[in-house]
DOFI-506118 format. One record per residue (C-alpha): residue in one letter; z, x, y. Coordinates in steps of 0.2 Angstrom, whole numbers, padded with zeros to 4 digits, always signed. Layout:
// residues N
AZXY
...
// end
This chain:
// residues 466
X+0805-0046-0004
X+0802-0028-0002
X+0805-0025-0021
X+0789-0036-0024
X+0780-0025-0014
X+0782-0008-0024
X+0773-0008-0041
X+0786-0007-0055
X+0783+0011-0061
X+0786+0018-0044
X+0801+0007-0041
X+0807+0013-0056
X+0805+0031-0049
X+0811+0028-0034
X+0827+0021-0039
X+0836+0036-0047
X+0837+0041-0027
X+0847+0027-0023
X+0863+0036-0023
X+0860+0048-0010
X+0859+0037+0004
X+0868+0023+0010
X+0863+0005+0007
X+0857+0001+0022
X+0848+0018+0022
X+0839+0018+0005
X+0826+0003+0010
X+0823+0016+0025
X+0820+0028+0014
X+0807+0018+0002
X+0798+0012+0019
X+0795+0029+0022
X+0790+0036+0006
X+0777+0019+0004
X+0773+0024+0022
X+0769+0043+0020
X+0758+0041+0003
X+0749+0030+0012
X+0747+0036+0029
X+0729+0045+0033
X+0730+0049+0049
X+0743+0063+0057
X+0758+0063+0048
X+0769+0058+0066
X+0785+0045+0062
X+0773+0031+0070
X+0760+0032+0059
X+0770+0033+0044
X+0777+0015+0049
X+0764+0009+0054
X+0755+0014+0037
X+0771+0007+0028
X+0768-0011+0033
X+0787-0010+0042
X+0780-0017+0057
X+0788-0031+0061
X+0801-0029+0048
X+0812-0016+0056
X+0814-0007+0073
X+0805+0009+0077
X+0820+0017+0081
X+0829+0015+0061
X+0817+0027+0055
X+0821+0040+0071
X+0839+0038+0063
X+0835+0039+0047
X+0830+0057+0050
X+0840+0062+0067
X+0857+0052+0062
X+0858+0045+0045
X+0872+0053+0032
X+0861+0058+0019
X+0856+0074+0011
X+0841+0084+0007
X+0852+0095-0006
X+0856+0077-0016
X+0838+0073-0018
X+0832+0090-0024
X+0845+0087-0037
X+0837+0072-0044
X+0820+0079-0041
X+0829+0092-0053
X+0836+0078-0068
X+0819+0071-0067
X+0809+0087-0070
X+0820+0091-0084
X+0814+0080-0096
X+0795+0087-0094
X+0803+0106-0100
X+0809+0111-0117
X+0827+0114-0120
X+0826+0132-0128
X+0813+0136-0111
X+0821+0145-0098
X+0820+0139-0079
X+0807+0146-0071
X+0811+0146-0051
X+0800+0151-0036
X+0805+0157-0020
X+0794+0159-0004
X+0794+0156+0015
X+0778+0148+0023
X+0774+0144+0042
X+0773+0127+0052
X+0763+0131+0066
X+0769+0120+0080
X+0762+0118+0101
X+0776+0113+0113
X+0791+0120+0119
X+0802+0106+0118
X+0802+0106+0098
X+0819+0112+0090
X+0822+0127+0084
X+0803+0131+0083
X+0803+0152+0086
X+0788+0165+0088
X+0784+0169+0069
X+0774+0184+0060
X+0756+0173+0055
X+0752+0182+0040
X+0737+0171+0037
X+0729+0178+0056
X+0736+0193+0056
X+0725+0208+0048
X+0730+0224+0045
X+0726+0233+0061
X+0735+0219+0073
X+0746+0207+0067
X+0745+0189+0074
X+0764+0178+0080
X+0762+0158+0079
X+0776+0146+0086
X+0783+0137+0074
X+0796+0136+0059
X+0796+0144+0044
X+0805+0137+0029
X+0812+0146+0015
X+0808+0136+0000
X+0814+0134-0020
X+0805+0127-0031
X+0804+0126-0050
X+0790+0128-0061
X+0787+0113-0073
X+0772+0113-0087
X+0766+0093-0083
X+0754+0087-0095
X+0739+0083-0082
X+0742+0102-0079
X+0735+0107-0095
X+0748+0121-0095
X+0743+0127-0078
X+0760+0121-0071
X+0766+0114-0055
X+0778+0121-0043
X+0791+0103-0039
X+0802+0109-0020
X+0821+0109-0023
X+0829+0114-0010
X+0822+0119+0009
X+0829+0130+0021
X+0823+0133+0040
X+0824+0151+0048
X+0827+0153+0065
X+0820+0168+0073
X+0827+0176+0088
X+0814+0175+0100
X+0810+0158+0105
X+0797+0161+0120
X+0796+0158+0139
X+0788+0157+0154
X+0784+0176+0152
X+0775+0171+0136
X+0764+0158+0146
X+0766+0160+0165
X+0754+0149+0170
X+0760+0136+0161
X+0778+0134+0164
X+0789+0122+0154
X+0804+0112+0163
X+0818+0097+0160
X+0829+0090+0151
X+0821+0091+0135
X+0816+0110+0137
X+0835+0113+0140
X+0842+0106+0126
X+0829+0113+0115
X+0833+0131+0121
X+0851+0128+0118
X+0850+0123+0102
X+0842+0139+0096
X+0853+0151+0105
X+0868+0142+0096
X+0859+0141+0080
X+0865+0153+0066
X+0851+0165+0061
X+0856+0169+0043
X+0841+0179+0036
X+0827+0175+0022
X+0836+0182+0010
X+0852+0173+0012
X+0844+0158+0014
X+0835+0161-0001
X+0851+0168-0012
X+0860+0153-0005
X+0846+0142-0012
X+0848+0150-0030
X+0866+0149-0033
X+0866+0131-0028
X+0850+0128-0042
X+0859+0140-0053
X+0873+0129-0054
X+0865+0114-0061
X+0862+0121-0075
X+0874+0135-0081
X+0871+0136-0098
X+0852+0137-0097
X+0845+0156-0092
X+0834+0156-0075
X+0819+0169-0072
X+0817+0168-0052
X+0799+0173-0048
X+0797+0180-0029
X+0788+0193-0019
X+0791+0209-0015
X+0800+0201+0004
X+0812+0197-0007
X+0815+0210-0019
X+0830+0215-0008
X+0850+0219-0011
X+0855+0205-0008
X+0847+0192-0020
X+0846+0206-0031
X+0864+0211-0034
X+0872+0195-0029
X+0863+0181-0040
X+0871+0173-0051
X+0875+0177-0068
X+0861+0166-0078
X+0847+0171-0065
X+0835+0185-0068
X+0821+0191-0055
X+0804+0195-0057
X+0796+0203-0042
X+0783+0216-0036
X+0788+0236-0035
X+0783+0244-0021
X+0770+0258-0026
X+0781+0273-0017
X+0798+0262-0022
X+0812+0279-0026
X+0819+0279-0046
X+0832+0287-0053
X+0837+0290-0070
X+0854+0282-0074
X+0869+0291-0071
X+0873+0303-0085
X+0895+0301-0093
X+0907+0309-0086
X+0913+0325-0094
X+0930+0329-0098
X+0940+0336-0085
X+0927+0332-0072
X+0932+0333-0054
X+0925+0321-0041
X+0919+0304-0039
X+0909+0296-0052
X+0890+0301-0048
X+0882+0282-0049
X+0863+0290-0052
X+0856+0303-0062
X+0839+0315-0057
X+0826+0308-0047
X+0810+0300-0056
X+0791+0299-0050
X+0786+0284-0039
X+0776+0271-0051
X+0762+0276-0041
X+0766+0294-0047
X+0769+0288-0064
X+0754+0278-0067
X+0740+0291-0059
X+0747+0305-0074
X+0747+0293-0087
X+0735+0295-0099
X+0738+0282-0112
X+0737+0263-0108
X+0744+0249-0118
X+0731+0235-0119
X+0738+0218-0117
X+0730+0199-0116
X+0740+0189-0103
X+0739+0171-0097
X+0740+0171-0078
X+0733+0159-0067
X+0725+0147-0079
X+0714+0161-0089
X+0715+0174-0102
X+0713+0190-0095
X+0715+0208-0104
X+0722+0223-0094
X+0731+0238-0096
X+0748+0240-0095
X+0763+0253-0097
X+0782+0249-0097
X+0794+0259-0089
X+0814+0258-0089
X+0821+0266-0073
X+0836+0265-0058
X+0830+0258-0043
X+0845+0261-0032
X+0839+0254-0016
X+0840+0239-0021
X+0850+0236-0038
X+0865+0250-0040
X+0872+0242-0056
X+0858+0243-0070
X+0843+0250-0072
X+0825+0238-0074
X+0811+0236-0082
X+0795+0240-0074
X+0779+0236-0081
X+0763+0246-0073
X+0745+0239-0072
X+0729+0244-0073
X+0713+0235-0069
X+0700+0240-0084
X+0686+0240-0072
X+0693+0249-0059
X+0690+0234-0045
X+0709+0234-0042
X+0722+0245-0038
X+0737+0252-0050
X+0751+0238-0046
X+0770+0237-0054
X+0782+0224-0058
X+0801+0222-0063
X+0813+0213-0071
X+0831+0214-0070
X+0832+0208-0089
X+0827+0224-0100
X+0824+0211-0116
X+0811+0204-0110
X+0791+0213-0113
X+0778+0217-0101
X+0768+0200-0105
X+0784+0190-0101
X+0785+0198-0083
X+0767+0200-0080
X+0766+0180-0083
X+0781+0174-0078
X+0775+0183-0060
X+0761+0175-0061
X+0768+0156-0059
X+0772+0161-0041
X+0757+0155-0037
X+0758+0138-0041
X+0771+0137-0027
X+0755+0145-0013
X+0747+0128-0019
X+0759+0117-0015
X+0761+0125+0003
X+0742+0121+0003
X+0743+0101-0003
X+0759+0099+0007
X+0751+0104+0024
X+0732+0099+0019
X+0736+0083+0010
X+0755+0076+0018
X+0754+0082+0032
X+0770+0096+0029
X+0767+0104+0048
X+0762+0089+0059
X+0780+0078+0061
X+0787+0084+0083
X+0804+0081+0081
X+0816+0088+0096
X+0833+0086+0089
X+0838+0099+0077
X+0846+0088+0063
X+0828+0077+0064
X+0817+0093+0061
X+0828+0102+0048
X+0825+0084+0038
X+0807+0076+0043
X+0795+0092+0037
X+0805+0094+0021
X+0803+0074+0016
X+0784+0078+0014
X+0790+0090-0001
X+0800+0075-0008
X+0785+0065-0009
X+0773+0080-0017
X+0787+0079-0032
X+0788+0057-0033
X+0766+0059-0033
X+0767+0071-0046
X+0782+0065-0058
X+0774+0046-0055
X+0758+0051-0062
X+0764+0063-0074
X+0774+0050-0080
X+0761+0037-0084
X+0745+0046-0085
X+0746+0047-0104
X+0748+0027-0103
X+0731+0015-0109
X+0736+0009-0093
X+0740+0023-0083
X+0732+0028-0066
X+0715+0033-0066
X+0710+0050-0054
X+0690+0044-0047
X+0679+0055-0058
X+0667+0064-0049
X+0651+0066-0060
X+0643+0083-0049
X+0661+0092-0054
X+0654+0094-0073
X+0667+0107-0079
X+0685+0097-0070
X+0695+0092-0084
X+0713+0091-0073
X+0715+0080-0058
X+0720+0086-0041
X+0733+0083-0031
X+0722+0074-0019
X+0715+0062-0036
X+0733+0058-0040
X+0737+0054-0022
X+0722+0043-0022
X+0728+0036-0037
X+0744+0032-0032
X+0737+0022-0016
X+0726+0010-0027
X+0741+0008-0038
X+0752+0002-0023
X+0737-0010-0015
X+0730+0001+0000
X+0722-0014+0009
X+0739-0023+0009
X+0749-0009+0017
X+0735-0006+0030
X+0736-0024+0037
X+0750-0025+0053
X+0767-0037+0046
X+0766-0047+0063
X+0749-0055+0071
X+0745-0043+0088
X+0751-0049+0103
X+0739-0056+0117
X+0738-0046+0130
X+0742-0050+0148
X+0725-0048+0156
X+0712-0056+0145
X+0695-0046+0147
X+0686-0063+0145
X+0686-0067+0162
X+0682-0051+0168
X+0666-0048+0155
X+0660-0066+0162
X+0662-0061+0180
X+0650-0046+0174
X+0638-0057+0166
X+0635-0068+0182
X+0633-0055+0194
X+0620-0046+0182
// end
């Protein structure tokens, strides 16, 4: 009965994912994906089934174990959003991952492992601004798909949540103190939570991608947070990084050989460079150089630069590519690369794709409701936000899949946008809810029941006495 529900190409999507769960568990798991496309209010667990048309069908609390309880794996299904994502790049292409962390701001102190967070998108830079919330490290990869137009769009792999250390109190809100049960066990499961940082969360992330595909190379695109020692020198051996170099970052020129008879330890840098910054206010001759970067042609000018930088990569030295804005609007900027084949387009663009991964954090909160789900037990709420990413890649790979079609989905065209030639994620959402029948899903399974007290009597007794 529920296959007859789910239009054929999306069942066909949604099969590949039947191995990472249980049987009894994958019907949960479609209810819920059916349920969160076609939800439209606040993306809590109730709306989602009652959006899914399971009403009726199954008991409220087998989707509270799906997320809380079940044995399933969030690691299983970024590996199938992975096969699946595969097909849409070219074999000789290298991987192109993106790393970031963004914030779920959330109100209550009962939520698990929530923490006070740096709010980078309130903060200014004379006060910074601290949200309670989670913040989850995320991977994702880069894939050209064809509505994209070779804009690209960054697919979630793999989610990680960081735990700061401090969780806030009654000294935080005297006036509003927060007791019970549920306050308790909240707190207790943050002071036992293990609080690995970003970056080894974030390093963990990339070993595990890295390892689906050994033989393929892997360019890791993240920003400057994560420019550190410890994604640096311990990646794996088929992933390079491309990140942004501080302007007053300390270089070194490599360490010059050993002479014969040399006493001592071997020195491990040579002389001290110029900053970039240094380096790019005396240079006098600039390359120019046409890069693609978020979806346009642009012309700036450029200089490369091979150095050490010892703070945060002791073993080889990198390439550094220094820009310059022709009209002067913008300050001098640098960017690396750990591998010193590539040029200074290749790092310059390849940077550039981490953006793609800002705009999913946008459609994820704006569209799915990524920062809404409450959950209080610590396994529900490293699971329930992350499942919104998991729907962002099934909307995307449905509609990349048969948008070429005669009959695939059609995104509404909107005649006062003249110039939009590529959907948004919002058009292939609204796509994929006329595809799977949005006035079906939205009628309740079971008739409502009559209540109790029937306000007939009571709106007659009005009537007379008026």
């Amino acid at each position: 009965m529920f296959a007859t529900m789910i239009p054929e190409a999306f069942a066909h999507l949604l099969g590949a994912y039947a191995a990472c769960f249980q049987a009894r568990s994958y019907p949960t798991f479609q209810w819920l994906v059916l349920g969160w496309v076609q939800c439209l209010e606040r993306r809590t667990l109730t709306s989602v089934v009652l959006a899914s048309g399971a009403v009726g069908a199954r008991h409220i609390s087998v989707f509270h174990r799906f997320f809380a309880r079940a044995r399933w794996s969030l690691d299983a299904v970024g590996y199938v959003v992975f096969q699946q994502a595969l097909r849409w790049l070219p074999p000789e292409q290298p991987l192109y991952l993106l790393g970031d962390d963004t914030l779920a701001r959330k109100q209550g102190k009962c939520v698990s492992l929530a923490a006070m967070h740096h709010d980078p998108l309130l903060s200014t830079a004379r006060k910074p601004f601290f949200s309670f919330g989670h913040v989850w490290v995320v991977l994702a990869l880069w894939v050209p798909l064809p509505m994209g137009q070779g804009r690209g769009f960054a697919l979630p792999l793999l989610v990680r949540l960081y735990t700061g250390a401090k969780r806030g109190g009654r000294a935080d809100a005297p006036s509003r103190p927060t007791t019970g049960q549920r306050r308790q066990v909240a707190d207790a499961a943050h002071a036992t939570r293990d609080r690995r940082t970003k970056l080894e969360l974030l390093r963990e992330m990339v070993g595990v991608v890295a390892g689906w595909a050994p033989e393929r190379p892997c360019y890791l695109a993240v920003d400057s947070a994560y420019a550190g020692r410890m994604l640096l020198e311990q990646r794996p051996p088929n992933v390079q990084v491309v990140s942004r170099l501080r302007p007053d970052a300390a270089l070194w020129a490599p360490a010059p050989k050993r002479r014969p008879g040399q006493k001592g330890r071997p020195r491990r840098r040579g002389a001290r460079l110029p900053t970039p910054q240094q380096v790019a206010a005396r240079c006098q001759h600039w390359h120019a150089l046409t890069v693609a970067i978020y979806g346009r042609t642009v012309t700036t000018q450029a200089r490369t630069v091979r150095a050490l930088w010892y703070a945060a990569l002791r073993d080889q030295p990198v390439q550094i590519v220094l820009v310059r804005d022709p009209t002067g609007k913008r300050h001098d900027e640098a960017f690396f690369c750990t591998d010193l084949t590539v040029d200074a387009r290749f790092i310059l663009e390849a940077y550039a794709r981490r953006w793609c991964l800002e705009v999913t954090f946008h459609d994820a909160k704006q569209f799915l409701g990524f920062a809404e789900p409450q959950c209080q037990t610590p396994r529900a709420v490293q699971r329930t936000a992350p499942f919104a990413f998991v729907v962002y890649d099934l909307v995307l790979l449905w509609f990349a899949e048969h948008a070429g079609a005669a009959t695939g989905p059609a995104w509404p065209v909107r005649p006062w946008y003249r110039h939009k030639t590529t959907p948004s994620f919002l058009d292939m959402l609204s796509a994929l809810r006329a595809a799977l029948g949005l006035p079906r899903f939205l009628e309740p399974a079971c008739p409502a029941p009559r209540r109790a007290n029937s306000s007939s009597a009571s709106e007659d007794a009005d009537l007379q006495a008026a």
